[in-house]
N, C-alpha and C positions, 0 to 999 in steps of 0.2 A: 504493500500500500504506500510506503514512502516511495514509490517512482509516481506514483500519479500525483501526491499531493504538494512533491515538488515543482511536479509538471503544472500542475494548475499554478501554484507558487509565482511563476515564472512569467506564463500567462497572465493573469493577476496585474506582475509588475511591468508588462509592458503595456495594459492598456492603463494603466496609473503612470507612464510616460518617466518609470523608474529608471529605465537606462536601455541598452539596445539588450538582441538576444543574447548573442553571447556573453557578453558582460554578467548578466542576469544567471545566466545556468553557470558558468565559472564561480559565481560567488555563494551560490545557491549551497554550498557545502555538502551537496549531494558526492557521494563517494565516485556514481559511473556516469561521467560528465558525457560521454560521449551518447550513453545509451539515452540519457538523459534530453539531450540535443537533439536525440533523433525524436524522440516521440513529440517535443514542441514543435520541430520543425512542420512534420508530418499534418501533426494536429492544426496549427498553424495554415497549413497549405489547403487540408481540405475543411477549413473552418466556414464559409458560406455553405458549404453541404449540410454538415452536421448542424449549426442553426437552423436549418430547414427541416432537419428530420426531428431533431428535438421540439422546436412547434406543433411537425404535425401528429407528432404521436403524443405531446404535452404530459413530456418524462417532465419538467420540470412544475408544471402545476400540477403534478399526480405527486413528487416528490418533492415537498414547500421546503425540504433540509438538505438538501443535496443541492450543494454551487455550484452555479452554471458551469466555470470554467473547468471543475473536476468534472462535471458531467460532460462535456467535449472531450477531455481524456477518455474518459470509459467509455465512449463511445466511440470515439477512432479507432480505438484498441479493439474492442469486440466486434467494429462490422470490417474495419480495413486494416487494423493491423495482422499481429500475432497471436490473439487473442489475449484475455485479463491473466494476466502471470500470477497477481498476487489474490490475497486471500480477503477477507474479512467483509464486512458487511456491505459497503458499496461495490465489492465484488458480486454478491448477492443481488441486490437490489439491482445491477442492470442487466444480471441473466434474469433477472424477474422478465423484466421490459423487451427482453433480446427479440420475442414475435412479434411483437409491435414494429418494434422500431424494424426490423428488418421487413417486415408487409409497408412501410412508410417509405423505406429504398427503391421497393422495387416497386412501388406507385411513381418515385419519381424518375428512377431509368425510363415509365412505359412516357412519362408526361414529355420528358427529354428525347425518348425516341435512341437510347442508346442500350446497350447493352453491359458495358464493362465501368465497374465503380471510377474509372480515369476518368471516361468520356465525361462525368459530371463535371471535372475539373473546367474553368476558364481558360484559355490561353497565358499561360507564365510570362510576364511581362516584367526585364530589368528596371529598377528602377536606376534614373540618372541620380540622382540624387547620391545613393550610395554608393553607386559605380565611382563616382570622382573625389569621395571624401576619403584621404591618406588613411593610415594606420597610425596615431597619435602614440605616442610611446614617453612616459615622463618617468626620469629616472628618479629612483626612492634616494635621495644623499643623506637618508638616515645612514642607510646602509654603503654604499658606495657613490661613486661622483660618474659626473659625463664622460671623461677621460677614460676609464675603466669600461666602461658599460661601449664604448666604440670600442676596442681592442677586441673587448670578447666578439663584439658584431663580425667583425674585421674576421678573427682566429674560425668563424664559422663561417666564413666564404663572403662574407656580403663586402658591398665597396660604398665607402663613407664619401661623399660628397662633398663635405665642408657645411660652411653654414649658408645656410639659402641667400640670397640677395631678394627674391621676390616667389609671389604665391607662384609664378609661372612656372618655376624650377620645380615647388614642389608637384605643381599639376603634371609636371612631366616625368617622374618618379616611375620606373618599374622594375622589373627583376630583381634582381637579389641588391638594389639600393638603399642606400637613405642618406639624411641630410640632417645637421642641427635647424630647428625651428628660425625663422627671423625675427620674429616675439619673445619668445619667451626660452630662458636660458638654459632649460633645465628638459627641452621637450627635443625629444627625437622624431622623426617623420619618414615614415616604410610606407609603397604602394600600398594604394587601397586591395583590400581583401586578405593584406597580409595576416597569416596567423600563428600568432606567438604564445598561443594560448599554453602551450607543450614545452617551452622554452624554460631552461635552467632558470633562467635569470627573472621568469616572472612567477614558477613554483616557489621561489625560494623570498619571493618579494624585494628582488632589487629593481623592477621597475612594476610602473602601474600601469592598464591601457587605461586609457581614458583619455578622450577627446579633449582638442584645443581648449575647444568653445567652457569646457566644463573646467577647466584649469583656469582658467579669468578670474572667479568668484575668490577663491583663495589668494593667488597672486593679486590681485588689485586691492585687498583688503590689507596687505602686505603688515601685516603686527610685529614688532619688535621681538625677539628673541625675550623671554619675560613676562609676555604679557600674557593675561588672563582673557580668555576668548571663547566666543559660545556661538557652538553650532546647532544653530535650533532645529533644522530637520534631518539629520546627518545620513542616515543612510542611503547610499549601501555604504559609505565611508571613503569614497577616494577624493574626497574633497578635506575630510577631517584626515585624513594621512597629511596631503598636500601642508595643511596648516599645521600639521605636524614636524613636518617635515623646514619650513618656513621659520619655525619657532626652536629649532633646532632641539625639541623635546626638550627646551627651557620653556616655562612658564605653566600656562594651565590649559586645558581644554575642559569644558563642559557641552557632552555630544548629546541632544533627548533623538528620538523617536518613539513614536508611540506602539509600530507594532512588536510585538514580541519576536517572531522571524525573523524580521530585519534587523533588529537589535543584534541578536545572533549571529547571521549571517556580518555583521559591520565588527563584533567582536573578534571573528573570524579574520575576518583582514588587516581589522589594525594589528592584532597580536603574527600577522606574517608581515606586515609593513615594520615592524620594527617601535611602535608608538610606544611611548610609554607618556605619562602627566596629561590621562585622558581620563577624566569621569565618564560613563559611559549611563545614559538613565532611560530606563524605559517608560517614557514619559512625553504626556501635551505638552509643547512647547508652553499655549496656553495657558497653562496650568502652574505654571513658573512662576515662583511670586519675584518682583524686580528687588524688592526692599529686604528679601536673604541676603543678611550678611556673608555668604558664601560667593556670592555676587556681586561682592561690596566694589572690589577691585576689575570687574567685567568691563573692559575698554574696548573691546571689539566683538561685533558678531557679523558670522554670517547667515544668511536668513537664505534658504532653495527650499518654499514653499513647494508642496504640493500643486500642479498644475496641470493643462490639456495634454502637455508630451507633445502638442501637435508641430516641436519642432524637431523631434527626434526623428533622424534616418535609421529607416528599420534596415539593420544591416541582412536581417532573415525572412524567409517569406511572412509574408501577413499583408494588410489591405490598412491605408491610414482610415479613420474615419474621422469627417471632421466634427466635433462636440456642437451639440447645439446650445441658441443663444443661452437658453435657461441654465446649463451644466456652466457656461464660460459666467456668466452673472454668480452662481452659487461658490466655482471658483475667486472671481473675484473677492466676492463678499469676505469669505477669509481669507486671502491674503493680505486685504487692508488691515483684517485686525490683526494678524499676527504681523504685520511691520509696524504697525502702531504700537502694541504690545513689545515691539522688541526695542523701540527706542524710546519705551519708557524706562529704562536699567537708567540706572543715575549717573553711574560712572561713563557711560558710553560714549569714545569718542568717532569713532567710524562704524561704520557698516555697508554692509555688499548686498544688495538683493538682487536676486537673479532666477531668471526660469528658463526651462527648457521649451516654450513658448513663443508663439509667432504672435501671438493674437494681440493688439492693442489694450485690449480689455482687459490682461493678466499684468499687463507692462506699462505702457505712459502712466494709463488710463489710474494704475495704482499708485504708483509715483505720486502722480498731481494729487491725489483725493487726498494721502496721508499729511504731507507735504503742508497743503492749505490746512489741515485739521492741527498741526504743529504751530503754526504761525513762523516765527523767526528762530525757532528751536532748533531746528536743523536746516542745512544746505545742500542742494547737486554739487559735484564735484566734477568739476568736466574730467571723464578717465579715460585714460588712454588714446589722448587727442591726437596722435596720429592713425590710428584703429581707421580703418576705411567704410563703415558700415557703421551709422550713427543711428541714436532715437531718434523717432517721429518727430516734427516738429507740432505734437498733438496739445502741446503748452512751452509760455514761456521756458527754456532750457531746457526743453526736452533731448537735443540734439548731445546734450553733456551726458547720457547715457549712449552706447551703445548697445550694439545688434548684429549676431554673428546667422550667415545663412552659407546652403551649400555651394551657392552659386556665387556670392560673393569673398569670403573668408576660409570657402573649403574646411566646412564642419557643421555640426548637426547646429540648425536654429536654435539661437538663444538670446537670450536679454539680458543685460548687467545696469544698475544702477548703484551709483557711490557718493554716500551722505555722511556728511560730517557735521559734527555740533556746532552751531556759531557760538563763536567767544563775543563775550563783550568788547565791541570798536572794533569788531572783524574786517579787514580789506572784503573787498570783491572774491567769491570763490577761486578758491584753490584751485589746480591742478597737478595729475598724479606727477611723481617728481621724475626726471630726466632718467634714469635705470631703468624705468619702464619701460622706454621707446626702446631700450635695446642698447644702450651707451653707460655702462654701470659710472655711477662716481661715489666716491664716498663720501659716506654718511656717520651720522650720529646714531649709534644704537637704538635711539629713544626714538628718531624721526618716524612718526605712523607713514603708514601708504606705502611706503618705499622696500625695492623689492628686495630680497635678499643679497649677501654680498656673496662672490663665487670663492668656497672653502677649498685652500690648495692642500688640507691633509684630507688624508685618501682610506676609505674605510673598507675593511674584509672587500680585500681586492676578490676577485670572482676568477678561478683558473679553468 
């Protein structure tokens, strides 16, 4: 039974816009990753079928307790897989149904006019999208440095590129190449489709995958080595590594999410990323009171609400759906209050909000509403103002966020907004400071915003 209710698991978290497939079954902590891959893929592929047969044989208003998305597992498995491997009661329950739903098949092969469970298939159609977005690869320097992490590239056949001068180079990435990122200092770039899922170097957590677009939130919030930092919705955790990582495991992390699973699964990764000075709580963010002395010293957060996903490149089959207005309004609604909630912490001097999101309604539209409800309390911070793909002009300075898409920035859609406290007799907004653009200078330890400096001692070299 744990291979299906991973599988739904998974499911689950792709249409909660939790991360791509792979990502999602790799972290899933399922022991047979691959067996695992194949049934969402499967399920996945012929997932308009299976909604069609579960309607008309109405397994799931016959079964008020049984989740859709486990019920698409037991179903693919019992009409088109290998049949149900495991035991227990929702093994039961859909040989209960198996007449049914198999008289609801072959009602719709006679409707279809075909005869073989494919022919129901639509025509498989690549999407562009994920065809052209690289293989993002961010090295962990808990553990080891970029230096390190190319030689091993290097000693395993592949030929290192240097560092990009422009997105074009990396658009033109294939075979056994890669390049250092021209953003960001710490991020490697391998053809798309590449996969390093098997790779020494990410079993053992000396790097992370995880896309550009999703490296921003951490890096632009850029906290001092020190400091005390709260990741309100953390998991799966390659963002609380990242700030881990950034903090050089000086200072604090406080990481909530609310489900149990994904707590799990984020426990999982930090403890192979190497984190350590992580509370980890399974817990509403909501629910956080700002005025715990344990939060006394809370000077930065980052905030990657729950949202549509609908900027996520599915790197595996599936079909996007686009969310209607009512789900994108109910989204919204909480996101304002948990950005409002999160820059009420006293101590707060930055914060990063950001979504995996296209939509205006998840992104300006929140912005603006908190924004106004603050008065002069906080500011935009124009970030990363060479960044080629800016916010909407949907309000005054909206433009001082950015906006990563596939077509422009080659990575999954997403949104980044960066708010600081106004001090009393503030100049005009900040902007992030010069290391960001990709030209490090040095800094003052204490300087917020500013990104990391690059460590020339070298950790458990990797042979």
């Amino acid at each position: 039974m744990a291979l299906y209710s991973a599988a739904a698991a998974v499911l689950d978290g792709l249409e909660r816009g939790q991360g791509g497939l792979k990502s999602l079954v790799y972290n899933s902590g399922f022991p047979h990753v691959r067996q695992l891959y194949a049934l969402v893929s499967e399920t996945l592929r012929y997932a308009p079928v299976l909604e069609k047969l579960l309607d008309g044989a109405a397994l799931l208003q016959a079964e008020k307790k049984l989740p859709p998305q486990l019920a698409k597992v037991l179903v693919y498995d019992l009409l088109f897989g290998k049949g149900l491997k495991c035991g227990g009661r929702w093994k039961a329950l859909a040989r209960r149904h198996r007449a049914r739903l198999e008289a609801e098949l072959a009602r719709l092969k006679v409707r279809h006019k075909v005869s073989r469970n494919e022919d129901l298939l639509a025509p498989e159609q690549a999407s562009p999208a994920a065809s052209q977005v690289p293989r993002y690869v961010r090295v962990n320097t808990l553990k080891t440095c970029v230096d390190d992490v190319i030689d091993f590239f290097k000693r395993q056949g592949y030929s290192y590129l240097g560092k990009a001068a422009s997105l074009e180079e990396l658009r033109a990435l294939s075979g056994k190449k890669f390049l250092l990122d021209p953003h960001l200092p710490e991020l490697l770039v391998f053809p798309p489709q590449t996969d390093l899922h098997d790779n020494l170097l990410y079993t053992s957590g000396h790097i992370i995958l995880q896309d550009k677009a999703s490296c921003l939130p951490a890096f632009l919030l850029g906290p001092a080595a020190g400091s005390h930092v709260i990741d309100a919705c953390a998991a799966p955790g390659n963002k609380t590594s990242h700030l881990a990582a950034i903090l050089r495991n000086k200072g604090q992390i406080f990481a909530f999410d609310v489900d149990p699973k994904r707590v799990a699964t984020m426990n999982t990764l930090l403890a192979r990323a190497g984190v350590t000075g992580c509370q980890l709580a399974q817990q509403d963010f909501l629910s956080v009171d700002p005025r715990d002395p344990k939060y006394s010293r809370v000077t930065h957060i980052l905030l990657d609400p729950s949202c549509s996903g609908s900027g996520m490149v599915t790197r595996g089959p599936g079909e996007e759906v686009a969310p209607s207005a009512e789900r994108l309004q109910a989204l919204a609604g909480f996101q304002r209050r948990v950005l409002g909630h999160a820059l009420s912490f006293p101590a707060l001097r930055r914060l990063v909000y950001s979504t995996c999101s296209v939509h205006r309604e998840e992104n300006e539209d929140v912005v603006q509403a908190v924004l106004q409800e603050q008065g002069s309390s906080f500011r935009l911070v124009t970030a990363f103002p060479s960044w080629p793909c800016r916010g909407l002009a949907a309000f005054p300075g909206g433009e001082s966020c950015l906006r990563a898409t596939p077509a422009e920035t080659l990575t999954h859609g997403f949104f980044v907004a960066v708010l600081e406290r106004c001090e009393e007799g503030a100049d005009a907004p900040s902007s992030l400071p010069v290391e960001a653009e990709g030209k490090p200078q040095p800094r003052q330890e204490t300087e917020p915003g500013a990104a990391p400096k690059k460590r020339k001692r070298k950790k458990q070299r990797v042979k």
